[in-house]
C-alpha positions, 0 to 999 in steps of 0.5 A, a space after each residue: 311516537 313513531 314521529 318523533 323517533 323518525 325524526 331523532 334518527 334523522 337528526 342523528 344522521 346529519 350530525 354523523 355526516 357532518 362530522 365525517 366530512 370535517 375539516 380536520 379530518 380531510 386535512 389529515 390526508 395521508 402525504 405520498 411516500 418519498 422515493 428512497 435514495 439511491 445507492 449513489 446519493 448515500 455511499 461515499 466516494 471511492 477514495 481515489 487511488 496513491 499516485 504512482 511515479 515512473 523511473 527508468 535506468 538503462 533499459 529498465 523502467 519501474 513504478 513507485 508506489 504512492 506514499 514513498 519519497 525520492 530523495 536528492 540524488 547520491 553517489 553510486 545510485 540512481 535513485 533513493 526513496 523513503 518509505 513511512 515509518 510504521 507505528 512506534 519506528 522512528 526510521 524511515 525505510 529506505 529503498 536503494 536502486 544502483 546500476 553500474 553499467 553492462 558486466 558491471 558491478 559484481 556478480 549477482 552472487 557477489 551482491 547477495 553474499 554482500 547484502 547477507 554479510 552486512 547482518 549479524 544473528 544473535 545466535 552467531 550463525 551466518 546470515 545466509 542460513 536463515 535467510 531467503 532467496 527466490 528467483 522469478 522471471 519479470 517481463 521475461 528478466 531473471 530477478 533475483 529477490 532475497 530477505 534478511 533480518 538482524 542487526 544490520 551494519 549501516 555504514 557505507 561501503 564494503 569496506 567500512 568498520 562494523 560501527 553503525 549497528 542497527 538491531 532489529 533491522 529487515 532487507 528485501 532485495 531485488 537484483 533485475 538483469 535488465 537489457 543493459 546489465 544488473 540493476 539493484 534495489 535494496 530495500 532496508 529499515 527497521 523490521 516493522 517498516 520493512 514488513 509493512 512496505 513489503 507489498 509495495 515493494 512487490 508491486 515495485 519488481 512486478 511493474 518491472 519491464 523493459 522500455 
């Protein structure tokens, strides 16, 4: 009896060994983990910076930002762009740079009681009491900088008839006293335009500088 348990047992054992070593078994080996990836294999580039242009008058050079458009040259100026409109404006805005020669073109008294002139208020106050007005130093240059809200008289000239009114309209402007005399930037366009550029149009005054 002994025997034939032993031989049971034994019997037992090389079937469970066998079984251990299957195929099957040693196919299903665990695969070697992959390495993860790195940072720079799944973060999107940087989007590259809006180019910039370069503009100069008399002594005075500034940079555009990107996303403004120069316009054909007019009378008076010497430099006009156009700004995107914002969301649900139909106008552009529109940033005007005059220069008119040394001791030329007025005061910068004279300019900035203009700029304030050309907007009505609804209350009929005077312009130049609600409006804003700072100067800064630039590159060592004085820099006049003002703003202004309200319906503004777009028609050309100091002269000109109060006839094309456009309510609900924003100025920022700059008057730099360059090298060689008074350069203007007058930045005008319907109210959320304006409001939306006005950094960029700060990144313009501060790229100031002289050549």
């Amino acid at each position: 009896m002994n025997r034939i348990k032993l031989g049971l047992l034994l019997v037992l054992l090389s079937l469970f060994t066998l079984t251990a070593c299957s195929p099957e078994d040693s196919a299903q080996t665990t695969a070697p983990a992959q390495p993860a990836p790195t940072a720079e294999a799944t973060a999107p580039a940087a989007p590259e910076p809006a180019p910039s242009g370069q503009d100069s008058v008399a002594g005075l050079s500034w940079s555009v930002p990107g996303g403004w458009t120069p316009q054909a040259q007019r009378p008076m100026r010497v430099a006009t762009y156009h700004t995107p409109p914002a969301h649900g404006d139909t106008d552009p805005g529109e940033v005007a740079v005059f220069y008119f020669g040394p001791q030329e073109g007025g005061t910068v008294e004279a300019n900035v009681n203009r700029w304030f002139g050309q907007f009505d208020q609804d209350d009929g106050r005077p312009t130049s009491e609600v409006a804003e007005r700072e100067t800064i130093e630039v590159d060592t240059m004085r820099v006049t900088l003002v703003r202004a809200s309200g319906t503004y008289n777009a028609a050309a000239g100091p002269m000109a008839p109060r006839a094309d009114l456009r309510p609900d309209y924003r100025l920022i402007g700059a008057i730099a006293e360059g090298p060689e005399g008074a350069v203007f930037f007058k930045f005008t366009g319907p109210d959320r335009t304006v409001l939306e550029q006005a950094a960029n149009f700060d990144l313009l005054v501060g790229s100031l500088a002289r050549d």
